[in-house]
N, C-alpha and C positions, 0 to 999 in steps of 0.2 A: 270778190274773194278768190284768190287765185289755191281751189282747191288742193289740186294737185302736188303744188309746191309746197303747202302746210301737210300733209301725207307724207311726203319723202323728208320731213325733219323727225328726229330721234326725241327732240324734246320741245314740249310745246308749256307754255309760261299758266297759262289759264285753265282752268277746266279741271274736271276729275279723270284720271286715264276712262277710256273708252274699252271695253272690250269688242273682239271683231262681231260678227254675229255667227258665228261657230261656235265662237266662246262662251259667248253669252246664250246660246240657245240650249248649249250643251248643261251649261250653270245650271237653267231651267229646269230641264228635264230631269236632271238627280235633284233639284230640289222639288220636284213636283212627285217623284218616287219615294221623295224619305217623307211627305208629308201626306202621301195618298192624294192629291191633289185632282177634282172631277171639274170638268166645263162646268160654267155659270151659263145657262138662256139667256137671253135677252133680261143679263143682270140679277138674273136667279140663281143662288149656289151659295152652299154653303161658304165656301174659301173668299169672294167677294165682299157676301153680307156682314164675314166678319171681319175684314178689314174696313169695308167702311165705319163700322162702327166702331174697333179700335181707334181709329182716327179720330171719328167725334169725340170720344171718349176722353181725347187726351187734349182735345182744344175744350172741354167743357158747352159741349153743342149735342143735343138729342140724337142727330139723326147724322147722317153720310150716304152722300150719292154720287158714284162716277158717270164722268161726263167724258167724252173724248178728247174735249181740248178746253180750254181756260176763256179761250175767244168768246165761246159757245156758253160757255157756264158764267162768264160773270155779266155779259149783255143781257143775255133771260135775267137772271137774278135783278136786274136794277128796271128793267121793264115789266116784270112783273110786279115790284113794290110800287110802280107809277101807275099802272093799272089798278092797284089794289088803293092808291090813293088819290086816283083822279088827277093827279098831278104830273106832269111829265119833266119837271126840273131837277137836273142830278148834277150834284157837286162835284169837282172833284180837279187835282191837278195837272196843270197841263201837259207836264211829262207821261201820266196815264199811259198806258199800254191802249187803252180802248182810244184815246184821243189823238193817239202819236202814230199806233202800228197797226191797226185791225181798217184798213182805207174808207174807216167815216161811215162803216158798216151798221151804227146806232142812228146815224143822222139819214142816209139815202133809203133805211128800212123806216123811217118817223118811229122808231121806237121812245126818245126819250131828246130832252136838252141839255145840255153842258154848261154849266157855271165854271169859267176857272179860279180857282181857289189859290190865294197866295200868290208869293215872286216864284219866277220860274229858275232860283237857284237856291232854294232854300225850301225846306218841308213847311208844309202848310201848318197853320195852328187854328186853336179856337177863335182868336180874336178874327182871322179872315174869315172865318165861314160865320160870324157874327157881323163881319163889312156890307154881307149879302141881307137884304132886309125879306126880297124873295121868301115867298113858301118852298120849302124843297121838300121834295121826297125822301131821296135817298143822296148820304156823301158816301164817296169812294176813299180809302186811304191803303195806300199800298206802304207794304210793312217788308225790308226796309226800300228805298226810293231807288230803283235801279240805275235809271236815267241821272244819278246825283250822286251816284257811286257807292251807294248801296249807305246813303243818312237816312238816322232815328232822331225823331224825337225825343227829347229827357223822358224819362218817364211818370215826369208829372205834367207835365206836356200834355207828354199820350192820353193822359187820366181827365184832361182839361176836355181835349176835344170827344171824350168821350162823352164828358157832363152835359156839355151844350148839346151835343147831341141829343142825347136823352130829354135835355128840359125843351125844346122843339120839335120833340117828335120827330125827329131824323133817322131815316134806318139807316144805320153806320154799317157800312160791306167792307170788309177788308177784302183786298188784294194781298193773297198770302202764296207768292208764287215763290220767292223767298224766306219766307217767314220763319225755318228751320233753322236761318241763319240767324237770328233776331234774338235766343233765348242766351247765348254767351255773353253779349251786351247788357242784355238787361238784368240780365243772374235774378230770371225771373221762371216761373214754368211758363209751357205753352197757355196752359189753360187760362191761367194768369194774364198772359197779354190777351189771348183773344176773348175774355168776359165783356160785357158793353158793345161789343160787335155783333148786331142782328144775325149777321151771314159770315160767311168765310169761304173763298178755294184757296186749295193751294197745290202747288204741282205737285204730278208723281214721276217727273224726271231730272226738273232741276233742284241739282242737290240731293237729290235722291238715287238720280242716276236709273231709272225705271226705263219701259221702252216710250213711255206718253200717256197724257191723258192726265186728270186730275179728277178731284174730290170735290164736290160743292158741301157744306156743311152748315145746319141750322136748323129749329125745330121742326119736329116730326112733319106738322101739315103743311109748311112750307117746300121740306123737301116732296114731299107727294106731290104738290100742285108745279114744283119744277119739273121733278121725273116725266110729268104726262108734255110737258112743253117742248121737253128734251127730243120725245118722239115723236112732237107735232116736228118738230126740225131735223128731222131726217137724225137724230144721234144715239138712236135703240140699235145700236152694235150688236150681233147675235153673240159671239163671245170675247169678253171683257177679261179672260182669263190669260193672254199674254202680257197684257200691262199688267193687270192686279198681281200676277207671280212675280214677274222683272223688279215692281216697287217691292212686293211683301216680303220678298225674301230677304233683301238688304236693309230695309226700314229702319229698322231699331238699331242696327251699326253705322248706317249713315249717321243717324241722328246724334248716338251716343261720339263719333267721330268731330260735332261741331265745334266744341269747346279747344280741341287741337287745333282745328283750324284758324280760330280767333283767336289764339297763343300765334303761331304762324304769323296771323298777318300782323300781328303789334311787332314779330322782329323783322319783319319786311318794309316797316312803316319804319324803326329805328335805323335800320341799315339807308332806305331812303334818304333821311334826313341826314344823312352825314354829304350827300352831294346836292352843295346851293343852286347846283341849274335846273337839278328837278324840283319839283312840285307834287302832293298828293291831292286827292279829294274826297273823302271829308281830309278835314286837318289830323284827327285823329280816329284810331280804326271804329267803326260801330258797327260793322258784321263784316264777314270773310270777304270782303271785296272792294275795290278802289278804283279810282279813274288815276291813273297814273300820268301827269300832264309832261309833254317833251317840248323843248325849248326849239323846234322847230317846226313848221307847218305842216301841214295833211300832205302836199307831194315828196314833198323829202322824206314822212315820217313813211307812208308807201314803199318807196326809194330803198331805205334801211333795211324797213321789214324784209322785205323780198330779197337782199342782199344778205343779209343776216340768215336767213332762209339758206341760200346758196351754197352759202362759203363755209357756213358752219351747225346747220343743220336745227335751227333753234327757230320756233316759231313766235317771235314778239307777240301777238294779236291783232286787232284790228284797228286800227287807228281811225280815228273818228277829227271830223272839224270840229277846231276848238274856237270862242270868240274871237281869240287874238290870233292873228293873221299868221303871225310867229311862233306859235303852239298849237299842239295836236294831243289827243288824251286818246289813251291807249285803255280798255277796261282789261279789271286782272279780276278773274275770281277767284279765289287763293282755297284749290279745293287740293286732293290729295298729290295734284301734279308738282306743284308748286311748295308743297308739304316734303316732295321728295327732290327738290334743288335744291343745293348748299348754299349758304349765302358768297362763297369764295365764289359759284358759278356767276350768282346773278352780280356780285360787283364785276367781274370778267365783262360782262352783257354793258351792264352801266357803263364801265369805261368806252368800252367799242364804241359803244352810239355816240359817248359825247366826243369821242376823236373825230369821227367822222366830219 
């Protein structure tokens, strides 16, 4: 990632603007003045307790508890329902966050096993975690699938893999690090998707735009017997009061902001489609976000970016290796940045690359 050079562009494709942190501390501080806002202890305080528990509130889950990082909160979470069941086999797909980006942290610590569930270009269903004859503990379903450009399931899909769950005693954990983007799609409530899910986290920066940290969520003595797990692992933070402000204050306008954003990305997805050399991923939008595929390889697509960078101030993304030798996928989260490019800019963008 050549920092520096994404910092000196005026506009970047991806992402929700960033405020500096003057900006955003300063946000803080008056909003911490209009609401009387005191330190939480070590996860004690009023202004915490009741955000976590507006959160459960709205996924339909007893209890909320912040953890510092998602790494931290969904590993505990699925070794502790292996411990609670004797069983150390956890489902789950191979794109995982826990199997793709945390370096094998579940495997080198003998916390638990991995099943891979399903192909690895398409969301998993019931009928795969039904291919596994295995006893399992607990399956993983990340809601929607980052790594595959942010696909859902139908939502009777979604309801399938919940059934088998439940009829073999599976504790179903969502991975709910995007989840917030999930309810435009389904023109469903939160609560609604996540009912038949044992557990849930979900971030308090992505899409939310917080400073970090997340939520683990699910009934009360569950969340008790995390908390105290939490502290076996070093993650009893004395005050939880600058992420919990950063997320609470914006919360409900992030959220109420998603359905724009999933308007947004269906006219980025029509404008796409009017040029044959691109390609999107999914085919069509199922939350604010896309794998954007480029008819040219990872060094060229490099090449561009960094040129485009240069010449005209605009940060493409991060272009990633794609199968084909000849294509590179660029990920777009289509949050309020991208909300504020015209589509006259981004055809301007489209043509340049494809001259090139």
């Amino acid at each position: 990632m050549k920092k520096d050079l994404r910092e000196l562009c005026h506009t970047i494709l991806s992402g929700n603007h960033e405020a500096t942190p003057a900006e955003q501390f300063a946000a803080m501080a008056q909003w911490c003045e209009k609401h009387n806002v005191k330190h939480d202890h070590y996860g004690d305080g009023e202004l915490i307790e009741a955000f976590q528990q507006q959160v459960a509130d709205l996924l339909g889950f007893e209890a909320g508890l912040f953890v510092i990082s998602g790494t931290m909160t969904q590993a505990t979470v699925l070794d502790l329902v292996c411990q609670q069941k004797r069983n150390k086999t956890v489902a789950m797909h191979e794109s995982s966050h826990i199997y793709r980006f945390e370096r094998q942290g579940y495997q080198l610590q003998n916390r638990f096993h991995i099943l891979p569930l399903g192909d690895m270009f398409r969301p998993w269903k019931a009928a795969d975690l039904d291919a596994w004859p295995d006893e399992i503990s607990a399956a993983l379903y990340e809601l929607p699938m980052r790594e595959l450009g942010g696909q859902l399931l139908s939502w009777d899909e979604l309801n399938e893999v919940k059934a088998e769950c439940e009829h073999r005693d599976i504790h179903l954990h969502m991975d709910g690090a995007r989840l917030w983007e999930c309810a435009a799609y389904y023109q469903k409530s939160y609560q609604e998707i996540a009912q038949g899910f044992k557990t849930a986290y979900v971030s308090l920066y992505k899409g939310v735009n917080g400073l970090g940290g997340s939520l683990l969520l699910g009934d009360r003595r569950f969340i008790e017997l995390a908390s105290m797990w939490m502290k076996r692992q070093g993650g009893n933070v004395y005050h939880r009061t600058p992420y919990v402000v950063s997320a609470a204050m914006q919360f409900e306008q992030r959220l109420a902001n998603m359905p724009a954003l999933f308007a947004r990305t269906e006219q980025i997805y029509q404008l796409i489609n009017t040029y044959p050399q691109l390609a999107v991923n999914p085919s069509k939008p199922q939350s604010n976000m896309l794998h954007l595929i480029l008819p040219f390889g990872y060094e060229k697509a490099l090449e561009l970016r960094d040129k485009l960078a240069e010449e005209q101030g605009i940060w493409l993304g991060h272009p990633q290796i794609a199968q084909h030798p000849n294509q590179s996928v660029v990920e777009w989260y289509v949050g309020d940045r991208l909300q504020s490019v015209a589509d006259e800019q981004l055809r301007a963008i489209f043509d340049w690359l494809l001259s090139q």
